[in-house]
C-alpha positions as CSV (number, residue, x, y, z in Angstrom):
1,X,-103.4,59.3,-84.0
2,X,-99.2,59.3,-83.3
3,X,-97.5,58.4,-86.2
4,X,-93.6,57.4,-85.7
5,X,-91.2,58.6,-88.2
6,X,-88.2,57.7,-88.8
7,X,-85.1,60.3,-89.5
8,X,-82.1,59.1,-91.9
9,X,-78.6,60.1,-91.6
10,X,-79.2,63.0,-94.6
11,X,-76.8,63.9,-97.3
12,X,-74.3,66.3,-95.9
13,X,-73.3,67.4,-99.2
14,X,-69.9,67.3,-101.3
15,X,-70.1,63.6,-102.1
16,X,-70.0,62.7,-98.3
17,X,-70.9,59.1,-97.6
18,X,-70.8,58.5,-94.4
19,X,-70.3,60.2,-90.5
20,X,-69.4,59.7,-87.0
21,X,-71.7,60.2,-83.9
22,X,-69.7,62.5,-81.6
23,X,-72.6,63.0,-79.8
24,X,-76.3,63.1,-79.0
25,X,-78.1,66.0,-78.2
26,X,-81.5,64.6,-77.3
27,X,-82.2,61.8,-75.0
28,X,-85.5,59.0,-75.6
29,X,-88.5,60.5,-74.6
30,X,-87.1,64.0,-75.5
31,X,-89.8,66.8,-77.4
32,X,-88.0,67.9,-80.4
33,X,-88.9,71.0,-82.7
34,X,-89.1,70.8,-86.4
35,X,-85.1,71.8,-87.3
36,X,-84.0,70.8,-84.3
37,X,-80.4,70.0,-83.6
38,X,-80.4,66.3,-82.1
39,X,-77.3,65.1,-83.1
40,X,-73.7,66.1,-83.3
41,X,-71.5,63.9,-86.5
42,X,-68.1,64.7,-87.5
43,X,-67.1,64.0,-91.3
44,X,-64.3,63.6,-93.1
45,X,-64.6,67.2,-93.5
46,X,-66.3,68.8,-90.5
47,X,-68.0,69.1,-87.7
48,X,-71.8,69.0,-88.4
49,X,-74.6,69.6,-85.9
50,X,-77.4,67.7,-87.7
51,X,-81.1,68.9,-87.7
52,X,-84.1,66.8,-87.6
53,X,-87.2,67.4,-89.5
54,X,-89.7,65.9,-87.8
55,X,-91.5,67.9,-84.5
56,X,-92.5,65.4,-81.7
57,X,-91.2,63.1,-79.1
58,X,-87.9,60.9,-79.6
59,X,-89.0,57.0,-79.2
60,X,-85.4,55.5,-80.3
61,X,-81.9,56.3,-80.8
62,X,-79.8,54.5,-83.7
63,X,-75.8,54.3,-82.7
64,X,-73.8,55.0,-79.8
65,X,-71.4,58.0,-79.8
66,X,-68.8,56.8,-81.7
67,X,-70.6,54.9,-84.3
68,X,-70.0,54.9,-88.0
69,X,-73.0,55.3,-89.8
70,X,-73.3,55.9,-93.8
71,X,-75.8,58.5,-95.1
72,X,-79.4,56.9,-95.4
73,X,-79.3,54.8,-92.0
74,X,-81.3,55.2,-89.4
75,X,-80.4,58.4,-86.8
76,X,-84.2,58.6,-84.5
77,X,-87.4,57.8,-84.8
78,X,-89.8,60.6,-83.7
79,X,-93.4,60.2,-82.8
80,X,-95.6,62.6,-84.4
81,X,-99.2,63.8,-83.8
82,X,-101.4,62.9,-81.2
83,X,-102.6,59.0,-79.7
84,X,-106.1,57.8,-80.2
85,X,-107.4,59.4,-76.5
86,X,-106.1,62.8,-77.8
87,X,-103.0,63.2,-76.4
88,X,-99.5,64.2,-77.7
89,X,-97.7,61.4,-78.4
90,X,-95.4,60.3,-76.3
91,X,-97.4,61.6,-72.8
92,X,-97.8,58.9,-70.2
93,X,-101.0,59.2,-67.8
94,X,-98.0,60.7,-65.4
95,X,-96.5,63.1,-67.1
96,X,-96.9,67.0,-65.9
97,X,-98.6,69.8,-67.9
98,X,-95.1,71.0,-68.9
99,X,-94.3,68.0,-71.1
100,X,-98.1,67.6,-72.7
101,X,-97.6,71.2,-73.5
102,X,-93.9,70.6,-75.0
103,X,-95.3,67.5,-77.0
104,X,-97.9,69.7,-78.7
105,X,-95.7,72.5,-79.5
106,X,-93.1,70.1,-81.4
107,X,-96.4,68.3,-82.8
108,X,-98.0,71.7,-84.1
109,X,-94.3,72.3,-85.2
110,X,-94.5,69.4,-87.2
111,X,-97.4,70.7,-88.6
112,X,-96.7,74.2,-89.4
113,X,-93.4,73.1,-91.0
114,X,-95.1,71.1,-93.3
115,X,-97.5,74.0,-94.5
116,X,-95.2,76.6,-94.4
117,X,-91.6,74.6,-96.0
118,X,-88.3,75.1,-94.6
119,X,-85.2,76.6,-95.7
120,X,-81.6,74.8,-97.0
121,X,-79.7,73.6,-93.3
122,X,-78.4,70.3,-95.2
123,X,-79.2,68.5,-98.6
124,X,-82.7,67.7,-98.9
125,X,-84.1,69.7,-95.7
126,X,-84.0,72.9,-93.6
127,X,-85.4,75.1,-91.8
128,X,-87.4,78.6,-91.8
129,X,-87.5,79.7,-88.1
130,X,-84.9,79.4,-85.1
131,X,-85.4,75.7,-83.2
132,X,-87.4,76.1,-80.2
133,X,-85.6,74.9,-76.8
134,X,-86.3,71.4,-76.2
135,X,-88.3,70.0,-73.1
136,X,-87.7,66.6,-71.7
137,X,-90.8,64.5,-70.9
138,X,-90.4,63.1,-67.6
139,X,-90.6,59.2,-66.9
140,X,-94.4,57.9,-67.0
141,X,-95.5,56.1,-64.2
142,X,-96.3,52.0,-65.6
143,X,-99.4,51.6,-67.4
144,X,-102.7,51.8,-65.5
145,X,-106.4,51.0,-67.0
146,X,-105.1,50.6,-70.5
147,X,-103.0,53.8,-70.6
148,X,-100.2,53.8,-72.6
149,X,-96.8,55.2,-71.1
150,X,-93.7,57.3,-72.4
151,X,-90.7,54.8,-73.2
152,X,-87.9,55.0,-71.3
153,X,-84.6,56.6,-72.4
154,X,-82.3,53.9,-73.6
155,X,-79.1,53.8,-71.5
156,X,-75.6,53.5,-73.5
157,X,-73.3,51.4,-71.4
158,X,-69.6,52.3,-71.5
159,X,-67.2,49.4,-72.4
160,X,-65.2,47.8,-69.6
161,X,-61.8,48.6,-69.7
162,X,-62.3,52.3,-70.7
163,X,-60.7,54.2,-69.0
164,X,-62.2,56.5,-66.3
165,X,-60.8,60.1,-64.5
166,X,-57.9,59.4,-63.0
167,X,-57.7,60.2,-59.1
168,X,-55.1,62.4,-59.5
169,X,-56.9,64.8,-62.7
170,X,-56.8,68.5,-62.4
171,X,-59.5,69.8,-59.7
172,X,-62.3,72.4,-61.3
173,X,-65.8,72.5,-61.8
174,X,-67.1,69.1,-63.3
175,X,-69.3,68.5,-66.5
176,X,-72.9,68.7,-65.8
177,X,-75.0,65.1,-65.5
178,X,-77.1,65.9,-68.6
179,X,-76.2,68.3,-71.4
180,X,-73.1,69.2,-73.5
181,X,-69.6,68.9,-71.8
182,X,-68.0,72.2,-72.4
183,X,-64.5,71.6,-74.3
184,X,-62.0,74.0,-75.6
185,X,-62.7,72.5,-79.1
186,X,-63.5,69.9,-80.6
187,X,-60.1,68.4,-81.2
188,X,-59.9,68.2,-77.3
189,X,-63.1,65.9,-77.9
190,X,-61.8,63.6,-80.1
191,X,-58.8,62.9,-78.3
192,X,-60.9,61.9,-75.5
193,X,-62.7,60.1,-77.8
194,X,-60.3,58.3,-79.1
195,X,-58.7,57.3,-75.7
196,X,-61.7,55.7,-74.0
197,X,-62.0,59.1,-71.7
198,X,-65.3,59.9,-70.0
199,X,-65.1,63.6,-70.3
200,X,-68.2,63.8,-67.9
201,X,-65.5,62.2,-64.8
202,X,-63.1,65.0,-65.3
203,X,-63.3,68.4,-63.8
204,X,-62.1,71.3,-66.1
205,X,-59.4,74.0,-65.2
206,X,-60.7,76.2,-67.5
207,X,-63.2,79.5,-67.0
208,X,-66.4,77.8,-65.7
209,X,-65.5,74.3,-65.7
210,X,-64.3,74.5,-69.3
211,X,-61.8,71.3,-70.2
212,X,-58.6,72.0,-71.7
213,X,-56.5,69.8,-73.9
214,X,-54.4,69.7,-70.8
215,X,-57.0,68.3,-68.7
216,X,-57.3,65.4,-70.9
217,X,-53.3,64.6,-71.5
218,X,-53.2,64.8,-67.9
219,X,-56.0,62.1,-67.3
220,X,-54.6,60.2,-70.0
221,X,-51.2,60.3,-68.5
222,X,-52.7,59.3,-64.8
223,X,-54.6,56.3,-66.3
224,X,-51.7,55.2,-68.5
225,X,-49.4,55.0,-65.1
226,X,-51.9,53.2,-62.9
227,X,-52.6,50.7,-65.7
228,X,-49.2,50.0,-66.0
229,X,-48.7,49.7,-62.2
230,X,-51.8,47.3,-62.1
231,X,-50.5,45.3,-65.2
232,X,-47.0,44.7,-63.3
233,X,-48.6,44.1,-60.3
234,X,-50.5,41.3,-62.3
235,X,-47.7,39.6,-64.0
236,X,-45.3,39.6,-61.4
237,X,-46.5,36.2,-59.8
238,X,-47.1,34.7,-63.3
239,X,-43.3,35.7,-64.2
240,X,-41.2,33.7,-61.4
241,X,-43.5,30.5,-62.9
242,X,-40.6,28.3,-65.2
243,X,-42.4,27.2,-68.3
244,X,-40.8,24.4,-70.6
245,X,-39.8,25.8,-74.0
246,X,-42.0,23.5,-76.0
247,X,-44.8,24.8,-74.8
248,X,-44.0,28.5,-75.2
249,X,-41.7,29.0,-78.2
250,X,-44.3,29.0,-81.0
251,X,-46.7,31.2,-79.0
252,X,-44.0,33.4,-77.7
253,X,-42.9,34.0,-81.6
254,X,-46.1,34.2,-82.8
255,X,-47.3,36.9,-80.1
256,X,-44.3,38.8,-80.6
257,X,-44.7,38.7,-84.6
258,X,-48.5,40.4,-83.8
259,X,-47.6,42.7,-81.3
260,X,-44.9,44.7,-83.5
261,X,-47.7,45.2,-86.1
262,X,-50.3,47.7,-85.8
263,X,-53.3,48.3,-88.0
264,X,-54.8,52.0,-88.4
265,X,-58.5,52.2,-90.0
266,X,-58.4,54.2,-93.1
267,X,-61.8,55.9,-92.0
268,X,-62.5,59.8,-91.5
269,X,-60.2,62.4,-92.6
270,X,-57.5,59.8,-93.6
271,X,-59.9,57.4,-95.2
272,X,-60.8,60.5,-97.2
273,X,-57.6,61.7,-97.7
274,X,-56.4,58.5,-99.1
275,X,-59.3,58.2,-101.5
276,X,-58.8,61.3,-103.5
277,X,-55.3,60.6,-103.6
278,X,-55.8,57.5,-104.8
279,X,-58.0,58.8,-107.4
280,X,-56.3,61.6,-108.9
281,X,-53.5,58.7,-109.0
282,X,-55.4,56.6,-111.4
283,X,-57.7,58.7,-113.3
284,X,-55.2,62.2,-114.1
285,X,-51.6,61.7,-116.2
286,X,-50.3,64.2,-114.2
287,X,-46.6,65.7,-114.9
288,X,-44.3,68.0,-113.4
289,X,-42.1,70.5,-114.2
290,X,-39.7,72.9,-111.8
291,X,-37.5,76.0,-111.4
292,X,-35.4,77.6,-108.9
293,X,-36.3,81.4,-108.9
294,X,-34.3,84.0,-106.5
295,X,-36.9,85.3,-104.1
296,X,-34.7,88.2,-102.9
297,X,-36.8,90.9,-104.3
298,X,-40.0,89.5,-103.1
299,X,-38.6,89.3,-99.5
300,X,-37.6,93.0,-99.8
301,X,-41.0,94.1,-101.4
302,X,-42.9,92.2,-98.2
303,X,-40.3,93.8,-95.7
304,X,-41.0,97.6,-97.3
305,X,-45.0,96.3,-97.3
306,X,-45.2,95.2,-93.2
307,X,-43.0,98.7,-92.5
308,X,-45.6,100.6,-94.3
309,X,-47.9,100.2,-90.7
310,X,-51.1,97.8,-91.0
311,X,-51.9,94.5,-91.4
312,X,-49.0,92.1,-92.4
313,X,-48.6,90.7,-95.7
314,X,-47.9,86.5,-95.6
315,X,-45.5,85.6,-98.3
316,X,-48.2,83.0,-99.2
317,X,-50.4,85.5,-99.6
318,X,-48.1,87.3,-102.2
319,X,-47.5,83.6,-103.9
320,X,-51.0,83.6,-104.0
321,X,-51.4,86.7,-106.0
322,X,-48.5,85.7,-108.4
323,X,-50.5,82.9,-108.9
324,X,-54.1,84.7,-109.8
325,X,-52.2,86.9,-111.9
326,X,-50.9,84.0,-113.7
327,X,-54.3,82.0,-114.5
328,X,-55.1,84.7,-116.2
329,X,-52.3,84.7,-118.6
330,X,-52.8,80.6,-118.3
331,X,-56.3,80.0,-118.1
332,X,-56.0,76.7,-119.3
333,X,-54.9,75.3,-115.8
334,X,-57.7,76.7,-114.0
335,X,-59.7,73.9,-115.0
336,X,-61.0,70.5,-114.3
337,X,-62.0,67.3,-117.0
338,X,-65.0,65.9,-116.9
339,X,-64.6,62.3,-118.1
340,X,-68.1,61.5,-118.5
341,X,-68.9,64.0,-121.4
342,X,-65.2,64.0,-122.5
343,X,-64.7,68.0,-122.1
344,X,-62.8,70.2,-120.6
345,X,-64.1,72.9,-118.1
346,X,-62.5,75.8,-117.8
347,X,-63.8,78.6,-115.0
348,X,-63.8,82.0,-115.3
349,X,-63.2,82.8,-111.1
350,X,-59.8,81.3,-109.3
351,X,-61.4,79.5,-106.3
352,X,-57.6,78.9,-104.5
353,X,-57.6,75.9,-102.7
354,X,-54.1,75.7,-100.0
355,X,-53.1,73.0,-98.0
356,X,-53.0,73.1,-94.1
357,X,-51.8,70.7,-92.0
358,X,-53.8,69.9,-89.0
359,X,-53.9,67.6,-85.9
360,X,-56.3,65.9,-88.0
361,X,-54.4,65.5,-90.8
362,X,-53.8,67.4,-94.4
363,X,-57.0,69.6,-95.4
364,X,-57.0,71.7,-98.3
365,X,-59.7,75.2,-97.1
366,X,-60.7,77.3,-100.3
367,X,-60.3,80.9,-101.1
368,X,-63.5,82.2,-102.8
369,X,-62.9,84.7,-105.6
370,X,-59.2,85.0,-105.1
371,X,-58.7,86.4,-108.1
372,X,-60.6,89.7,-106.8
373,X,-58.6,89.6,-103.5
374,X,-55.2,91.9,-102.9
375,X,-52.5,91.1,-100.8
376,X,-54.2,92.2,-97.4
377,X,-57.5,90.6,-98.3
378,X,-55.4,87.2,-98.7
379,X,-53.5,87.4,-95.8
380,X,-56.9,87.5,-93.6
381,X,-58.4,85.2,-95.4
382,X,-55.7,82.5,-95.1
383,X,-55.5,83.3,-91.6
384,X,-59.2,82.9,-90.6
385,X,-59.5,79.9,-92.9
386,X,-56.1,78.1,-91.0
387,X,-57.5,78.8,-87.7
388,X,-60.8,77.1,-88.5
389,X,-58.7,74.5,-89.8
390,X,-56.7,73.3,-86.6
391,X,-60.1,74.0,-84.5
392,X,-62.0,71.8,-86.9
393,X,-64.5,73.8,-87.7
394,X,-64.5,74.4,-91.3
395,X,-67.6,73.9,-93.1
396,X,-67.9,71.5,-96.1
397,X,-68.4,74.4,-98.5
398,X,-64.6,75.5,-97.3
399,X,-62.9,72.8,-98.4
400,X,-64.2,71.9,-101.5
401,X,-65.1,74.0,-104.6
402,X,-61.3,74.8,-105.2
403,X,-60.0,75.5,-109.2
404,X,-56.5,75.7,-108.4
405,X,-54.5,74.9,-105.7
406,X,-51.0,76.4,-104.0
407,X,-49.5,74.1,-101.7
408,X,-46.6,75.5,-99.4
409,X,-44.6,72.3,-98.4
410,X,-41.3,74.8,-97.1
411,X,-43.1,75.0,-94.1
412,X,-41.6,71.6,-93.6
413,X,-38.0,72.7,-94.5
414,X,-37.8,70.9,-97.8
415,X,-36.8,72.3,-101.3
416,X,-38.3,70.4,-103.5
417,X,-41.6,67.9,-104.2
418,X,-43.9,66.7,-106.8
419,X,-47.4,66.9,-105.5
420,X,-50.2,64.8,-106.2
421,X,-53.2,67.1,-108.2
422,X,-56.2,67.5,-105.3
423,X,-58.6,66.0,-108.2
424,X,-61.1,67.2,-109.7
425,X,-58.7,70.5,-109.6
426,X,-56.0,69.9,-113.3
427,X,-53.1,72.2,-111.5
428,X,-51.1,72.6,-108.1
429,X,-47.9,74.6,-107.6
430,X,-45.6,73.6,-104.8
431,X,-43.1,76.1,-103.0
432,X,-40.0,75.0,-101.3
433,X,-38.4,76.6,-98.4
434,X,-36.4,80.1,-99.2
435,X,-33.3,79.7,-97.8
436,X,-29.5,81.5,-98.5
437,X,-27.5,79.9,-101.6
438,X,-25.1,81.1,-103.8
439,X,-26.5,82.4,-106.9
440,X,-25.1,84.2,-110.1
441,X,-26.4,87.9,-109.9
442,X,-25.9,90.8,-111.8
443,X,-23.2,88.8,-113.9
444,X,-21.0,87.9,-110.1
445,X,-21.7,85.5,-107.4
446,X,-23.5,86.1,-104.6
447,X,-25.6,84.9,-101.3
448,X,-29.6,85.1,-102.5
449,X,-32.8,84.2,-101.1
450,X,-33.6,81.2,-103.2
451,X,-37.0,79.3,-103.7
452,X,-37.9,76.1,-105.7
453,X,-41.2,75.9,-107.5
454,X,-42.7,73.1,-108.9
455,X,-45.9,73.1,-110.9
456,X,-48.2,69.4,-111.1
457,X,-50.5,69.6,-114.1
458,X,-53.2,66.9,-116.2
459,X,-51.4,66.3,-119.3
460,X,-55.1,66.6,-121.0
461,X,-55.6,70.3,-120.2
462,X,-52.4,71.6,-122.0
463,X,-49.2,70.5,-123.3
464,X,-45.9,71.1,-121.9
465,X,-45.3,74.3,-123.4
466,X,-48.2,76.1,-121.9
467,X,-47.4,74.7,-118.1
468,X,-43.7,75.8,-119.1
469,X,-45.1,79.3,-119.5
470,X,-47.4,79.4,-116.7
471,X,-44.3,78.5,-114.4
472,X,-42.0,80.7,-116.1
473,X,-44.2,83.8,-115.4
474,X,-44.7,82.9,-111.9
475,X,-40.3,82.2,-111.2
476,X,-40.4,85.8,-113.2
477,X,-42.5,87.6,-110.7
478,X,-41.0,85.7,-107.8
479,X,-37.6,87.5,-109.0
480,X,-38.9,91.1,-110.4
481,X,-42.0,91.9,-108.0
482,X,-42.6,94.9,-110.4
483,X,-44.0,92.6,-113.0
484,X,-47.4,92.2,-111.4
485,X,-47.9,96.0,-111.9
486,X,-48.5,95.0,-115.5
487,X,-51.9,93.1,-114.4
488,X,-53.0,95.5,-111.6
């Protein structure tokens, strides 16, 4: 006999609480394998494509693509097994051999999954073998002599006022009727997302249909100029009507007070954002102490690295090694304080956390083992790492985890900051821009390449003399490269 089961929105891991459907990969009435992808969410961290772990037929869909929905509420329900006359569930007196065959293999899936366990895909549940292809069972005709039939797929209506291709988008091949639009990335998704854009109305200019982020600006841009040309077209009569000022001066105020004020959900990567912030606000007594090093040496030693032939050597990746190299004369900032017992916990390996800012916002990806990493292994590593970053594609396990973290704010052209401690971590050290300034050298004044480093700490881990040290050591190998040949 079926059995319908329902599938929560699972634990995605790293204190996640909550995700939003970008989009659905199986339809009402679809046959699903155990560890099946069905489902496409997009947390404040990542991109995740979400497994179910139920094999059988899709009877309803919970949320529209764009839906917020917190971990624990309903995704699907799946029907499981086989009905009373012996058929798989789901399989109207209509339906072909090809779907009663599809509903028993994601039945017997079912099944075998239970005997045999699954793996770790997310918190909770996995898998053990690769997902079957899905099969779609086709419409049953109504029910005839008792027989049951398979439900209908439940159509999603788009909102009015959303706005469609324009007439004037780039020409290419357009998105298929049913499956996965093909997009450069996901960023290009959630910018069409975001603007109301039906991505299955616009042809891509890309290889094989593919839709660029141009495609979509250039949509976006059409629509934008044909609503405005409707909105005119609109008001115009409305405008040459005279209206007495007692009747209009209030409302007139009043409408202009609201629209100069716009409200932005704190939700996603900002939402997240704002609530660790927030936290490491309240629960850390952070300080902050600073010192302007001259970089010149460190610039040369980079310039005599890249000329050697290979791979190029960042200069955060040399910051980065300073940095390794001084948590282990400091290990008392690679650390974190757990409130609940009322310890600190220090950690043997530098996990190097390093901020990245995306289209999305500020991220903070995590080098594993840094401390075991030279200069070439760091440079690839931060590069891989930033490209997943802008794509969106980083993993929960790559941004979290971090001991320490080195934030590069020159990038932005400043000198100088005092950062706020990416809690649970007890330690950050900021870098300003290096830029030419007059600097006492060799007892005469001269033109340098000088830096300003700040270092963040928790009060609770150490006292000011041991964060004085820490940055010290790091201004000291910023100035005499040669140093770190102590520690290597």
């Amino acid at each position: 006999m079926a059995q319908v089961l329902e599938f929560k929105l699972p634990d995605l891991g790293e204190g996640l609480t909550e995700a939003e459907i970008v989009r659905w990969l199986v339809e009402v009435g679809d046959v699903v394998a155990v560890d099946q992808p069905v489902v496409e969410v997009e947390t404040a961290k990542a991109m995740v494509e979400v497994p179910c772990p139920y094999g059988g037929v899709v009877t309803a869909r919970f949320g529209a693509e764009g839906t917020e929905l917190p971990v624990g509420a309903p995704l699907l329900t799946v029907a499981v097994g086989e009905t009373a006359d012996g058929r798989p569930a789901g399989d109207g007196s209509g339906a072909g051999t090809a779907a009663a065959d599809g509903a028993r293999d994601g039945a017997s899936g079912g099944r075998e999954s239970a005997a045999e366990g699954s793996g770790n895909v997310l918190v909770g549940y996995g898998t053990s073998q690769a997902p079957a292809r899905r099969r779609r069972v086709r419409p049953a005709a109504p029910a005839v002599n008792g027989r049951s039939r398979a439900p209908e797929p439940v159509r999603e209506t788009r909102p009015a006022g959303t706005p469609q291709a324009a007439p004037g988008a780039r020409t290419g091949r357009t998105a298929p009727a049913d499956g996965p639009v093909p997009v450069i990335s996901p960023l290009v998704r959630r910018l069409a997302r975001e603007n109301g854009l039906d991505l299955r109305k616009l042809a891509g200019s890309g290889p094989d249909g593919l839709i660029l982020r141009a495609d979509v600006e250039h949509a976006l841009r059409a629509a934008g100029t044909q609503d405005r040309t409707e909105t005119t077209a609109a008001t115009a009569p409305a405008a040459t009507t005279p209206a007495t000022p007692a009747a209009t001066g209030g409302s007139a105020r009043s409408t202009a007070g609201a629209a100069s004020v716009t409200r932005v959900p704190l939700k996603g990567i900002r939402g997240a954002v704002a609530d660790k912030l927030s936290r490491s606000r309240t629960e850390i007594p952070d300080a902050t102490c600073w010192v302007d090093a001259d970089a010149t040496e460190l610039m040369r030693t980079r310039a005599a690295m890249n000329a050697a032939g290979g791979p190029k050597i960042s200069v955060l990746a040399l910051l980065a090694r300073i940095c390794t190299a001084a948590l282990a004369r400091f290990p008392e900032l690679n650390a974190s304080v757990d409130t609940g017992a009322r310890e600190i916990v220090r950690y043997a390996d530098v996990h190097l956390g390093f901020a990245a800012q995306t289209e999305r916002g500020l991220v903070v990806p995590v080098v594993r083992d840094a401390h075991t990493r030279d200069a070439e292994s760091l440079t690839a590593e931060f590069a891989r790492l930033t490209e997943a970053a802008r794509a969106g594609t980083l993993t929960p396990g790559e941004l979290t985890g971090g001991t320490f973290t080195l934030n590069n704010y020159g990038v932005f052209g400043v000198d100088g900051s005092t950062p706020i401690i990416n809690h649970p971590e007890a330690a950050m050290l900021g870098v300003g821009r290096i830029v030419p300034k007059p600097w006492v050298h060799e007892g005469e004044l001269a033109v340098r390449q000088v830096v300003q480093l700040s270092l963040t700490f928790d009060h609770r881990v150490c006292d000011g003399g041991t964060a004085g040290g820490f940055l010290r050591y790091v201004a000291d190998c910023v100035e005499q490269p040669a140093v770190l040949l102590r520690t290597v």
